[in-house]
N, C-alpha and C positions, 0 to 999 in steps of 0.2 A: 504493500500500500504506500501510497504517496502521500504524507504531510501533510505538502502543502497544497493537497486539491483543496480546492473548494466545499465540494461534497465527497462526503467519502462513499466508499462502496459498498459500504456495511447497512450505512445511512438510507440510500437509493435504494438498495435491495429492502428494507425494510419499510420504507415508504410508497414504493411501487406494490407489495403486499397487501397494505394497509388501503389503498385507494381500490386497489380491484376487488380484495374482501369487503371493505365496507360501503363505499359509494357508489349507492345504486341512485344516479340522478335523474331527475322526473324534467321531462319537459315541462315549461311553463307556458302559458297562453302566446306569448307577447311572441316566444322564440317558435312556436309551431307557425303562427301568422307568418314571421321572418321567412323561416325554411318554407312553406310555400309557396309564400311570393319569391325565394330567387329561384323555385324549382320553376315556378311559371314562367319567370323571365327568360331562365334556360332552354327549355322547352320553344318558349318563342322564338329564339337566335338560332336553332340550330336548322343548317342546311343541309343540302347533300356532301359538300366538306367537312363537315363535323360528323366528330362521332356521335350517335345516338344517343337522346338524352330519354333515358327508361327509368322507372319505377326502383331499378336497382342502384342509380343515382341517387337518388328521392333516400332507399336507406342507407347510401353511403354519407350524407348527407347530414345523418340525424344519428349514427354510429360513429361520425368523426365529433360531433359536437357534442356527443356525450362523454368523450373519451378527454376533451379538452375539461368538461367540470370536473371529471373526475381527477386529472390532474390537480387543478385547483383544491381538490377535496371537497368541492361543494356537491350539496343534494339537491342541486335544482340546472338545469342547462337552461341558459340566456342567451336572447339574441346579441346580445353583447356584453363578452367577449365569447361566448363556445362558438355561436352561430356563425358571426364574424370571422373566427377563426378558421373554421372547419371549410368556410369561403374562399379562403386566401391562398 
């Protein structure tokens, strides 16, 4: 182990435990409105150049954002920062 990291590894391993054992985060109203409307906008832009915008978008969409509160440690996914994020 190294020092002088930042976080250590011991740290991470048990924090990453800790977030996937306990934070099971709920969508909240404001952030399901968010993901639908940029799932709509998607859906509207895509042409024959684009890759297809499906339904399996839609839950990668809502499994990236969940994944961001749960980092956080939080019990509720938000259009901002998860939603936002899970965007970027």
């Amino acid at each position: 182990p190294h020092s002088d990291d930042v976080l250590q590894h011991e740290f991470l391993r048990k924090y990453l435990h800790f977030a996937k054992t306990r934070m099971k985060p709920v969508l909240t109203e404001e952030a399901r409105e968010c993901i639908a409307g940029r799932y709509a906008e998607m859906r509207s832009r895509q042409d024959e150049r684009t890759l297809p915008v499906t339904a399996r978008s839609l839950e990668t969409i809502i499994r990236l954002a969940s994944a961001h509160a749960k980092a956080r440690l939080s019990m509720v996914v938000e259009a901002e920062p998860d939603v936002a994020a899970a965007m970027d």
